[in-house]
OpenMM code with the backbone's topology and positions (N, CA, C; nanometers):
from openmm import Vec3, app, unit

residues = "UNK UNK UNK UNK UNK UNK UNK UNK UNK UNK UNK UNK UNK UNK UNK UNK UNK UNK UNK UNK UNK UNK UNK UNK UNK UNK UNK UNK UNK UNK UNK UNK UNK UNK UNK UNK UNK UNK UNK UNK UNK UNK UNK UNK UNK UNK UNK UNK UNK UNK UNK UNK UNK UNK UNK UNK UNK UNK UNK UNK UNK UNK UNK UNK UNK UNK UNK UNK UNK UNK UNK UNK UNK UNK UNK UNK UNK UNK UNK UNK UNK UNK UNK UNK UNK UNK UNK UNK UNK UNK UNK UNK UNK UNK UNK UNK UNK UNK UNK UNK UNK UNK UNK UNK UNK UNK UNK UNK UNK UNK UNK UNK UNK UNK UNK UNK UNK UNK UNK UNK UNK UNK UNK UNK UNK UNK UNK UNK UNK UNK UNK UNK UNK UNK UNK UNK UNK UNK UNK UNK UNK UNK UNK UNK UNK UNK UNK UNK".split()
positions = [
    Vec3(0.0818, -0.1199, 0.0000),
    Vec3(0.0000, 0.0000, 0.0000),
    Vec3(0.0864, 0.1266, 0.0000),
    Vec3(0.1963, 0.1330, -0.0578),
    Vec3(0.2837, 0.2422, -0.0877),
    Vec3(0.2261, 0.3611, -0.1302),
    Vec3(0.1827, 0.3552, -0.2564),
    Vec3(0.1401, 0.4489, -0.3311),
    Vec3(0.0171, 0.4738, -0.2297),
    Vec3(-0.0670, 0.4448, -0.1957),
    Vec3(-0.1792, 0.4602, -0.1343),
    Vec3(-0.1374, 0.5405, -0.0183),
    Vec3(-0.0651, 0.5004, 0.0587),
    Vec3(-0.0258, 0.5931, 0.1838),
    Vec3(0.0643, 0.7310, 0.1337),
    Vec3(0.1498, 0.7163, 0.0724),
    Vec3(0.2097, 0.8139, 0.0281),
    Vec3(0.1060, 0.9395, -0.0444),
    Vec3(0.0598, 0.8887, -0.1370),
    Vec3(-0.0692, 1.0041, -0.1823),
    Vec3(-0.1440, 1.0360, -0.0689),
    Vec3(-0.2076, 0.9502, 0.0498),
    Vec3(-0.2701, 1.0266, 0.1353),
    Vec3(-0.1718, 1.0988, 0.2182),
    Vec3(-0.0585, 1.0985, 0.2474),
    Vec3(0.0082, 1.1764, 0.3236),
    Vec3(0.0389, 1.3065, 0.2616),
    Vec3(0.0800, 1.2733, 0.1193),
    Vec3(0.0753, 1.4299, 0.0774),
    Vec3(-0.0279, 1.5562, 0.0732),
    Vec3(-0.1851, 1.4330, 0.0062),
    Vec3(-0.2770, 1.5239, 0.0723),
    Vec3(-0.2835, 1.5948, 0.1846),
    Vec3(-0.2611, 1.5235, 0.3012),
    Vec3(-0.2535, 1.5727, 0.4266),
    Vec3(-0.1992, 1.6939, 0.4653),
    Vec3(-0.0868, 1.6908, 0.3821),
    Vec3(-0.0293, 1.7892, 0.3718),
    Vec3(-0.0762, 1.9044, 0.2712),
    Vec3(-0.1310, 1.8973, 0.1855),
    Vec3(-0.1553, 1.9729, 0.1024),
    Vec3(-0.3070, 2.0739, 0.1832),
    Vec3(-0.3991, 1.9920, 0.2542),
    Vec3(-0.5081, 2.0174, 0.3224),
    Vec3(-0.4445, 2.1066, 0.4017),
    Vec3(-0.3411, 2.0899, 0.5076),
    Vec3(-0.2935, 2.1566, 0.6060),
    Vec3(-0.2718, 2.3074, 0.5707),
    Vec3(-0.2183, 2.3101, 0.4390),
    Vec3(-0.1451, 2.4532, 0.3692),
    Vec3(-0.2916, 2.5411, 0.2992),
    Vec3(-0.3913, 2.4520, 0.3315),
    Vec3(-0.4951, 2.4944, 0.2897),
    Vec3(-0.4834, 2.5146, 0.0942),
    Vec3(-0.4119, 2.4055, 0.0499),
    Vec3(-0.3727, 2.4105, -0.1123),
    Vec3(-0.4802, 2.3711, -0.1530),
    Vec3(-0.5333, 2.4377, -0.2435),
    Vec3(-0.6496, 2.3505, -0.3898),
    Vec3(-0.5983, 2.2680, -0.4442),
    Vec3(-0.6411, 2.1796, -0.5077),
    Vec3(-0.6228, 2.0740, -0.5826),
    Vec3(-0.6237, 2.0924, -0.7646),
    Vec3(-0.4839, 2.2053, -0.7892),
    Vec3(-0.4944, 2.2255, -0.9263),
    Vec3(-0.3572, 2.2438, -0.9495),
    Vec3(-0.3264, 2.2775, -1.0855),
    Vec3(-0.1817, 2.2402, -1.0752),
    Vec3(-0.0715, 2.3558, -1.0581),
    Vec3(-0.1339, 2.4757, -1.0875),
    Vec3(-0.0722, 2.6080, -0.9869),
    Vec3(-0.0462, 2.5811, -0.8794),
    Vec3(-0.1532, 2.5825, -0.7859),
    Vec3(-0.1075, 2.5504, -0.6126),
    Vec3(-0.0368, 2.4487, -0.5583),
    Vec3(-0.0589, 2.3322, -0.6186),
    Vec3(0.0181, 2.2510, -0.6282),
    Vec3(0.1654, 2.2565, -0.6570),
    Vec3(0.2225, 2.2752, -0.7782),
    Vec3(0.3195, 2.2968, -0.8007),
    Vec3(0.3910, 2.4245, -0.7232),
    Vec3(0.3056, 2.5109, -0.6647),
    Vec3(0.4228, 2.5914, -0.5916),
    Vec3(0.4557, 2.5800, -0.5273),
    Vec3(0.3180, 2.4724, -0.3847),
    Vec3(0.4204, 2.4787, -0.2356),
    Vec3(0.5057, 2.3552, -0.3261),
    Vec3(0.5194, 2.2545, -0.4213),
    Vec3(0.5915, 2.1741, -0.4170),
    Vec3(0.7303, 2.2276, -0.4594),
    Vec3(0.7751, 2.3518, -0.4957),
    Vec3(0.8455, 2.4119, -0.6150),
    Vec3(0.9144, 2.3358, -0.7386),
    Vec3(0.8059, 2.3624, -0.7770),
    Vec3(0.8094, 2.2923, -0.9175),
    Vec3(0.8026, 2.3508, -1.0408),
    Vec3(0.8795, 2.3324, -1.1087),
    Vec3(0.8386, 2.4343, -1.2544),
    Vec3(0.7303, 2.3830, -1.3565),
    Vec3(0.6457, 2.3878, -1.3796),
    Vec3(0.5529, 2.3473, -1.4852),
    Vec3(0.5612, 2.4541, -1.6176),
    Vec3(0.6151, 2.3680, -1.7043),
    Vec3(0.6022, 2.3939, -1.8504),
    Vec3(0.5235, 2.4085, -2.0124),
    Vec3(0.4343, 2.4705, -1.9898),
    Vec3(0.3058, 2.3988, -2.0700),
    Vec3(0.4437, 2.4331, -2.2272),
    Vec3(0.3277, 2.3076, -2.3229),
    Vec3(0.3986, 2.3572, -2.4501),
    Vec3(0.3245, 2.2185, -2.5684),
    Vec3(0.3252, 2.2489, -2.6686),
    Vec3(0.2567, 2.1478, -2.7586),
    Vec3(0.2882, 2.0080, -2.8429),
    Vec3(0.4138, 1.9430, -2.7238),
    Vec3(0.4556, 1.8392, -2.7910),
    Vec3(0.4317, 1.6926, -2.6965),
    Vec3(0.4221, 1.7192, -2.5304),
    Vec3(0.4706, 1.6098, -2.4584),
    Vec3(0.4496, 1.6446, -2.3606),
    Vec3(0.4289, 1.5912, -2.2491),
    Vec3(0.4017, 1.5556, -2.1158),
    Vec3(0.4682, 1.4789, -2.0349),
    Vec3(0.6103, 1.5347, -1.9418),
    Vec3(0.7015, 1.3851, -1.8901),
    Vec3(0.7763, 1.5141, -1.7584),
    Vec3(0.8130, 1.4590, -1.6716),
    Vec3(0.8975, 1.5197, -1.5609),
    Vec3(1.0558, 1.4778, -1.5712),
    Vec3(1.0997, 1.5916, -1.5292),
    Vec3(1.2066, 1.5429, -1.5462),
    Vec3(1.3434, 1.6388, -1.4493),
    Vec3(1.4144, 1.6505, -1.4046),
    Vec3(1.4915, 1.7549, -1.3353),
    Vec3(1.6061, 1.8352, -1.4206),
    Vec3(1.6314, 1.9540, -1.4713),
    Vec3(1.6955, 2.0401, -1.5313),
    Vec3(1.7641, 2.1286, -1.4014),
    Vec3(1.9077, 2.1381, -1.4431),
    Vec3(1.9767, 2.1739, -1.3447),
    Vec3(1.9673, 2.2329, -1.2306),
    Vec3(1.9201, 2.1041, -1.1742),
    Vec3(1.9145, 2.1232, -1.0322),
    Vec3(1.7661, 2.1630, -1.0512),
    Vec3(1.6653, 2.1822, -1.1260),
    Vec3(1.5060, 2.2062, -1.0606),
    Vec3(1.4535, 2.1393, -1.0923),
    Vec3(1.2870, 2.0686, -1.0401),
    Vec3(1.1803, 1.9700, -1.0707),
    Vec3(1.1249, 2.0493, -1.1826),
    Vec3(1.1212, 1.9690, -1.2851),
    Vec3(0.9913, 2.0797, -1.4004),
    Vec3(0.8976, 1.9515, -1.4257),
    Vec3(0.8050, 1.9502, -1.4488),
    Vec3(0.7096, 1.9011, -1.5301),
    Vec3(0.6814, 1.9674, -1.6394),
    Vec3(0.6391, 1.9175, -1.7852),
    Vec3(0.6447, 1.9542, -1.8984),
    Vec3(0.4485, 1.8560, -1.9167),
    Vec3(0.3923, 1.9857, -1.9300),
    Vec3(0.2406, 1.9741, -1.9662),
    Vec3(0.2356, 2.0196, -2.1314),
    Vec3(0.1578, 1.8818, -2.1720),
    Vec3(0.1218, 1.9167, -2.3098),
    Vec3(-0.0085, 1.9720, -2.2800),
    Vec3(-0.0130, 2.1027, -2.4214),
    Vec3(-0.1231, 2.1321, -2.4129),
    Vec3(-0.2786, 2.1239, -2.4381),
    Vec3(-0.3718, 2.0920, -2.3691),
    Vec3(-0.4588, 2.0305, -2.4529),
    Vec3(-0.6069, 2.0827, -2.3552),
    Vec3(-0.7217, 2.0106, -2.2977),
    Vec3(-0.8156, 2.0776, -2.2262),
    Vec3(-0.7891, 2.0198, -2.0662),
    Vec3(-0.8667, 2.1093, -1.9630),
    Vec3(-0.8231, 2.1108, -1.8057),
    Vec3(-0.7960, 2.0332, -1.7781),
    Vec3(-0.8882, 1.9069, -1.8227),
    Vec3(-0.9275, 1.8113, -1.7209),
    Vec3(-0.7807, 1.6949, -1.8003),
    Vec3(-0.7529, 1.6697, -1.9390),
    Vec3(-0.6353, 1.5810, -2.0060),
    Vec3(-0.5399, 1.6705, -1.8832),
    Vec3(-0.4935, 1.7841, -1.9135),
    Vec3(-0.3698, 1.8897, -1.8416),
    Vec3(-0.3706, 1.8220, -1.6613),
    Vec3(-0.4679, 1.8327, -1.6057),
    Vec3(-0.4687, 1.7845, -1.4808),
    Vec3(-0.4052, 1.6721, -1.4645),
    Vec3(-0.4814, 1.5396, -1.5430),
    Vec3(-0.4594, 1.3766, -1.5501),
    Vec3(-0.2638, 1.3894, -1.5723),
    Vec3(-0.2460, 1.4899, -1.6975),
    Vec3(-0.0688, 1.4801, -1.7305),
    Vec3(-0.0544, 1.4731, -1.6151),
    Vec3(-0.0611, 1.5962, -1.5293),
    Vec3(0.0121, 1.7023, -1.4590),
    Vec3(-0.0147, 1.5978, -1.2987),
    Vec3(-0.1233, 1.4932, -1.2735),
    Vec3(-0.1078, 1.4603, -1.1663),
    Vec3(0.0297, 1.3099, -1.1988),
    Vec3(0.0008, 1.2489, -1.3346),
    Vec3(0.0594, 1.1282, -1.3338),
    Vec3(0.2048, 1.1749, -1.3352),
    Vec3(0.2245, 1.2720, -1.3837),
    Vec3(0.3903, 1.3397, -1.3448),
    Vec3(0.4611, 1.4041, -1.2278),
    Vec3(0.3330, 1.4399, -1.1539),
    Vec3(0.3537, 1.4090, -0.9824),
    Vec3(0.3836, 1.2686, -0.9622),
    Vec3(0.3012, 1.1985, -1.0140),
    Vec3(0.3386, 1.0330, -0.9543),
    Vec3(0.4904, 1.0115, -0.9912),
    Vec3(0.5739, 1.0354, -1.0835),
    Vec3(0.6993, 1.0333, -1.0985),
    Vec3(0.7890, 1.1225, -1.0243),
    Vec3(0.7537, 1.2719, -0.9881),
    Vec3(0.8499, 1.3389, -0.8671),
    Vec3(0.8451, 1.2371, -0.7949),
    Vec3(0.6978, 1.2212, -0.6947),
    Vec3(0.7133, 1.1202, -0.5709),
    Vec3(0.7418, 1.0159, -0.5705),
    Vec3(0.7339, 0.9343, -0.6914),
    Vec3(0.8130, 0.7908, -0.6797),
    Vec3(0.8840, 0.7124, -0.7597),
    Vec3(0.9236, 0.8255, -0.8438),
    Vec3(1.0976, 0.7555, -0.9253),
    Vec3(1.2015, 0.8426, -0.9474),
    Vec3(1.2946, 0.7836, -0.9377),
    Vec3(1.4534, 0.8902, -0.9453),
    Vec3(1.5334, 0.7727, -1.0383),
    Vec3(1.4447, 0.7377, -1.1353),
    Vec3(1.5506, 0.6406, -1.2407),
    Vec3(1.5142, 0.7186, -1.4092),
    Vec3(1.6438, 0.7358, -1.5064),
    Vec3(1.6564, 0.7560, -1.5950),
    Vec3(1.5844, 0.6605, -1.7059),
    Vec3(1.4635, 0.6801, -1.7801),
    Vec3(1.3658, 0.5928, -1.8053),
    Vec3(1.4391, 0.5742, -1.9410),
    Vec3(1.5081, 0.6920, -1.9961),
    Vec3(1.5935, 0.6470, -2.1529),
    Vec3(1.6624, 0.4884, -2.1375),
    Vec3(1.7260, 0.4628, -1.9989),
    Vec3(1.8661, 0.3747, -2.0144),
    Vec3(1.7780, 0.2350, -1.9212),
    Vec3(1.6506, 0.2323, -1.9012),
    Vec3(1.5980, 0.1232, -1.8613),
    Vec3(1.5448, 0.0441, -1.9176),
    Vec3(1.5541, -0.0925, -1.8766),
    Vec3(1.4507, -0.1937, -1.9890),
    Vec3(1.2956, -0.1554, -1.9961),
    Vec3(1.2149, -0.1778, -2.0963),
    Vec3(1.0710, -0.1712, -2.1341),
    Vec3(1.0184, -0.2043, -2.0109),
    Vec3(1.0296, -0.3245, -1.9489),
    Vec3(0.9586, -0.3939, -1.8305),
    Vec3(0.9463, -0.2797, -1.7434),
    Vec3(1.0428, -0.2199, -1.6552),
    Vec3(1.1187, -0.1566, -1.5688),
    Vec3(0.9930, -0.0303, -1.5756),
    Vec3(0.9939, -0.0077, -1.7229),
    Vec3(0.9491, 0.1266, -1.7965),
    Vec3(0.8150, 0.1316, -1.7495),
    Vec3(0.7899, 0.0240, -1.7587),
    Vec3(0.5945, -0.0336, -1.7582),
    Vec3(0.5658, -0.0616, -1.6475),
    Vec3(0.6342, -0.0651, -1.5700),
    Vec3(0.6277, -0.0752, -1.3659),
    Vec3(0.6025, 0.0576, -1.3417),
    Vec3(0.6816, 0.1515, -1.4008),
    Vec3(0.6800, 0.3084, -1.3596),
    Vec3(0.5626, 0.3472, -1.3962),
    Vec3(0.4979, 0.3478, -1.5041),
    Vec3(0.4324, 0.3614, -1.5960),
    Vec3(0.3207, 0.3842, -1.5307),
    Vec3(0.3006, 0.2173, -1.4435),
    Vec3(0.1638, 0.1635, -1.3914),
    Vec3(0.1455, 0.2269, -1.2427),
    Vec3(0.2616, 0.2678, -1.2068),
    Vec3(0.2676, 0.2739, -1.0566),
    Vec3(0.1908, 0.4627, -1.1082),
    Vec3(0.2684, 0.5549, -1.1768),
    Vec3(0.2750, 0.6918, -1.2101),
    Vec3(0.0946, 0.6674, -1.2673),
    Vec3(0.0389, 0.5525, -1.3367),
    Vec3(-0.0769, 0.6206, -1.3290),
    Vec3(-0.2190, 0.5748, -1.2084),
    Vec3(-0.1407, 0.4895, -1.1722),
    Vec3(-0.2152, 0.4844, -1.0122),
    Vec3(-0.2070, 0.5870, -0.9270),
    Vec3(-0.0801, 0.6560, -0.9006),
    Vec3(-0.0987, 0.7370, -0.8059),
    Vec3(-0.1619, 0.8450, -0.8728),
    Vec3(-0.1716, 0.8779, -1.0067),
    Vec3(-0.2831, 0.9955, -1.0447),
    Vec3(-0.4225, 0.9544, -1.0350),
    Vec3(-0.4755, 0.8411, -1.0307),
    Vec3(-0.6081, 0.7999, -0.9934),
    Vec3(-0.6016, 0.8318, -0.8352),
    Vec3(-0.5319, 0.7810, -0.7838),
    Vec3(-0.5873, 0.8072, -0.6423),
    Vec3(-0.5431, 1.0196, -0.5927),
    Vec3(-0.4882, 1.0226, -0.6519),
    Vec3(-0.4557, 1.1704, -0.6040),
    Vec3(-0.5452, 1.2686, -0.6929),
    Vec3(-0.6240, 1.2693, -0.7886),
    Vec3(-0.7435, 1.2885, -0.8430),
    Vec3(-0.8721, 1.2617, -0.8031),
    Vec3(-0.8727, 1.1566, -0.6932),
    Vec3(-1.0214, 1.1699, -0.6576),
    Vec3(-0.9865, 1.0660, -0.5157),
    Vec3(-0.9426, 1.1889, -0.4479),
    Vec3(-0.9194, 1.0993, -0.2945),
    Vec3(-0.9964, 1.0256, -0.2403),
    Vec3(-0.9786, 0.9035, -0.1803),
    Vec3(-1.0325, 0.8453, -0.0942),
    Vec3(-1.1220, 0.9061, -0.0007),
    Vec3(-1.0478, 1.0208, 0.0683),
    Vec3(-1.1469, 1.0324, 0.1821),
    Vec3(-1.2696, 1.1338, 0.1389),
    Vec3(-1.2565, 1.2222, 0.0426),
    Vec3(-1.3503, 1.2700, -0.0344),
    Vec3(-1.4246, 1.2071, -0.1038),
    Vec3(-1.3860, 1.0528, -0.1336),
    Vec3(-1.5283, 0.9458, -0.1783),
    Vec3(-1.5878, 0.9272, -0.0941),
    Vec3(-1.4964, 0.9091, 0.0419),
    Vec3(-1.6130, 0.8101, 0.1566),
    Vec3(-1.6828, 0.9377, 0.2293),
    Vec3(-1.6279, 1.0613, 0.2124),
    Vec3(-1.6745, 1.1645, 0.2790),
    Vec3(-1.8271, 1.2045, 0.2400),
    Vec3(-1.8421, 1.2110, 0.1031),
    Vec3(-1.9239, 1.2509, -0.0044),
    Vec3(-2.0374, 1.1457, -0.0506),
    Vec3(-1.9317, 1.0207, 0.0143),
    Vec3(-2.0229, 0.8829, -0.0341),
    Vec3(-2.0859, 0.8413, -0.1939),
    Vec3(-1.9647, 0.8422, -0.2388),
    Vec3(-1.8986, 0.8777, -0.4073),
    Vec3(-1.8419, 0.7082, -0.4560),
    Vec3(-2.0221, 0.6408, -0.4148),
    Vec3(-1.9382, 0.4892, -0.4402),
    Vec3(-2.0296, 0.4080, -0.5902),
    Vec3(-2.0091, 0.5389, -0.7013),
    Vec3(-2.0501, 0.4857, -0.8360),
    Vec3(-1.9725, 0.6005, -0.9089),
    Vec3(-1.9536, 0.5081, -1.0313),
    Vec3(-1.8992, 0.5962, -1.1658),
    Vec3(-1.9437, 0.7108, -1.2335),
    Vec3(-2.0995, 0.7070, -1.1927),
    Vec3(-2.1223, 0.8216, -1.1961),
    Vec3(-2.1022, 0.9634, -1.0989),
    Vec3(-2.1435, 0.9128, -0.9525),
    Vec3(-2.0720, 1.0247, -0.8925),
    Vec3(-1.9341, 1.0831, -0.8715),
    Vec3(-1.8820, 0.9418, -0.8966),
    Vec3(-1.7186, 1.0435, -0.9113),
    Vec3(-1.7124, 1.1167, -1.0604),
    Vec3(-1.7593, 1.0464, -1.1684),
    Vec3(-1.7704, 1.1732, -1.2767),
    Vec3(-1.7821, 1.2733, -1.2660),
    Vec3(-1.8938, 1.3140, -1.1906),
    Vec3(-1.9906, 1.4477, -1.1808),
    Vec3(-1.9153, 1.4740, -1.0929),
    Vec3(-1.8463, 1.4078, -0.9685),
    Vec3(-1.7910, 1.5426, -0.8763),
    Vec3(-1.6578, 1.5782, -0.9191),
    Vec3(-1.5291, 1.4947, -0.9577),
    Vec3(-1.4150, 1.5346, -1.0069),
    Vec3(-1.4061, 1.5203, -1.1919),
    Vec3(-1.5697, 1.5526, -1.1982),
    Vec3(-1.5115, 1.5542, -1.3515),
    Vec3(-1.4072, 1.4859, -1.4388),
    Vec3(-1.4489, 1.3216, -1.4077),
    Vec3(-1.3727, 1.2130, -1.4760),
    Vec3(-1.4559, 1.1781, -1.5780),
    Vec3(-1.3415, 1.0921, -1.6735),
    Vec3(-1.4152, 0.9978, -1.7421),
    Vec3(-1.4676, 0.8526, -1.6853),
    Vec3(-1.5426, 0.7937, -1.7045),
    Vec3(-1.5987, 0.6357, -1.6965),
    Vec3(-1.4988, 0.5597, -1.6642),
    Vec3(-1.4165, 0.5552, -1.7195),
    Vec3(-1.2664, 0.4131, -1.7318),
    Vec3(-1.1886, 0.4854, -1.6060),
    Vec3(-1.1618, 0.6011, -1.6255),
    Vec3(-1.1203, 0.6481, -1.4750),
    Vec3(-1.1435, 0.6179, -1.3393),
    Vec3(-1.3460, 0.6397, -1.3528),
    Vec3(-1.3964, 0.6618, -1.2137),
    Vec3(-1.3945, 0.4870, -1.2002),
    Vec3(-1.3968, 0.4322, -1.2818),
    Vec3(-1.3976, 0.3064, -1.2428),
    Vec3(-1.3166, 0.2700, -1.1953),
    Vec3(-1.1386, 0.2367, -1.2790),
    Vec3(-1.0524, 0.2102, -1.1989),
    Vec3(-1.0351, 0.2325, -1.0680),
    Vec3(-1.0522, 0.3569, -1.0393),
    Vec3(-1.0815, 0.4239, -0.9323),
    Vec3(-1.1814, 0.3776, -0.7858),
    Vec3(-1.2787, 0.2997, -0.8297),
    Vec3(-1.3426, 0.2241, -0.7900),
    Vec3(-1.3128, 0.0683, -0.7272),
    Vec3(-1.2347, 0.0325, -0.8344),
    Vec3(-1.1788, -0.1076, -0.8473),
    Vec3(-1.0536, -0.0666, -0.7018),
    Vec3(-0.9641, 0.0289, -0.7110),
    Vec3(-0.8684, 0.0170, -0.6088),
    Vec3(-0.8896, 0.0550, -0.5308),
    Vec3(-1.0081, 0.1420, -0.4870),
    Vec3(-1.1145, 0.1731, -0.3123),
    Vec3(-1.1238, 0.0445, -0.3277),
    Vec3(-1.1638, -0.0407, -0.3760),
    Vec3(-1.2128, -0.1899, -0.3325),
    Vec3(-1.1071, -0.2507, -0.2417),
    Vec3(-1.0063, -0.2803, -0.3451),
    Vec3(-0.9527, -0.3461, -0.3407),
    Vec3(-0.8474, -0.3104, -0.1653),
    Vec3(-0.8467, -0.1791, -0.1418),
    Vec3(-0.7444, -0.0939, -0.0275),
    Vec3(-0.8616, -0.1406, 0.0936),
    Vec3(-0.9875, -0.1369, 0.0909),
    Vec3(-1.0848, -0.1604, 0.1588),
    Vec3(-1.1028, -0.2970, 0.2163),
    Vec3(-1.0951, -0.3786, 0.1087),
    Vec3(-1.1385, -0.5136, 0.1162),
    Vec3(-1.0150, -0.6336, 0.1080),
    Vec3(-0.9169, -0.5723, 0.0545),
    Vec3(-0.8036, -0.6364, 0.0423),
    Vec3(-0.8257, -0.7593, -0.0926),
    Vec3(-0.9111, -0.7585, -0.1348),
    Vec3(-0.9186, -0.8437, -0.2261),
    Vec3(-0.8927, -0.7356, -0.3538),
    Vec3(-0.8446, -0.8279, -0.4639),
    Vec3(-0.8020, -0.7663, -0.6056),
    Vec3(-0.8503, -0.7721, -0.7078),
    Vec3(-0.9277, -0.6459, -0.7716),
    Vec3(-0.9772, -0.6870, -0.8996),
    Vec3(-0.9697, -0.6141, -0.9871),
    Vec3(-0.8509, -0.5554, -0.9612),
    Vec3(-0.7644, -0.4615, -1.0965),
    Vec3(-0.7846, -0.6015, -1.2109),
] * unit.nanometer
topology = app.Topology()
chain = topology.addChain("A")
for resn in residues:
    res = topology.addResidue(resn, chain)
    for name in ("N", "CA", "C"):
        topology.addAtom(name, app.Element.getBySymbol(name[0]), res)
């Protein structure tokens, strides 16, 4: 439950600073440089600073980039050019889990009582395949059983 605790702790933190959940506020208490521009979407560190590089496109795609490239500040420090595919596709999976769960927190489902695909649509403005996954790993953190 790595990713799972780690995203709620940052929330925690993010709640405390009284931060919104967008990628301005975000990125500043984190100091982070965010780059919008029209080719690509990937994080990466330039001398000596965190940037994220947002492709440009509408809020809600920009958010999804901009959280799954948080999932890479917080949980990889490996050069993805010089790694095997496998390696690549671990990161991959882990970077877009933690943007599902840091997109539509846990405790704001159970708070809200946000336990269908449609209400997490309508409240964080997801798509279907999203709110579902999303669904599938409340289950699964809940119940301990797996049905990713």
């Amino acid at each position: 439950m790595f990713i799972e605790d780690k995203v709620e702790s940052i929330l925690k933190t993010l709640t405390k600073f009284n931060i919104n959940l967008n990628i301005e506020e975000v990125s500043d208490l984190l100091d982070i440089f965010v780059v919008y521009n029209e080719y690509l979407s990937c994080y990466m560190q330039r001398k000596g600073h965190d940037v994220i590089y947002i492709k440009q496109s509408d809020e809600q795609t920009m958010w999804r980039s901009f959280t799954h490239e948080l999932g890479h500040y917080f949980l990889h420090s490996t050069n993805q050019h010089i790694m095997p595919d496998m390696f690549n596709e671990k990161q991959e999976h882990e970077a877009n889990k933690f943007s599902l769960l840091f997109r539509m927190p846990k405790d704001v489902i159970i708070e809200n009582e946000l336990y269908d695909e449609r209400s997490l649509i309508a409240y964080f403005n997801e798509d279907y395949e999203s709110a579902r996954n999303r669904l599938k790993l409340l289950f699964n953190q809940m119940t301990g059983d797996v049905v990713w």
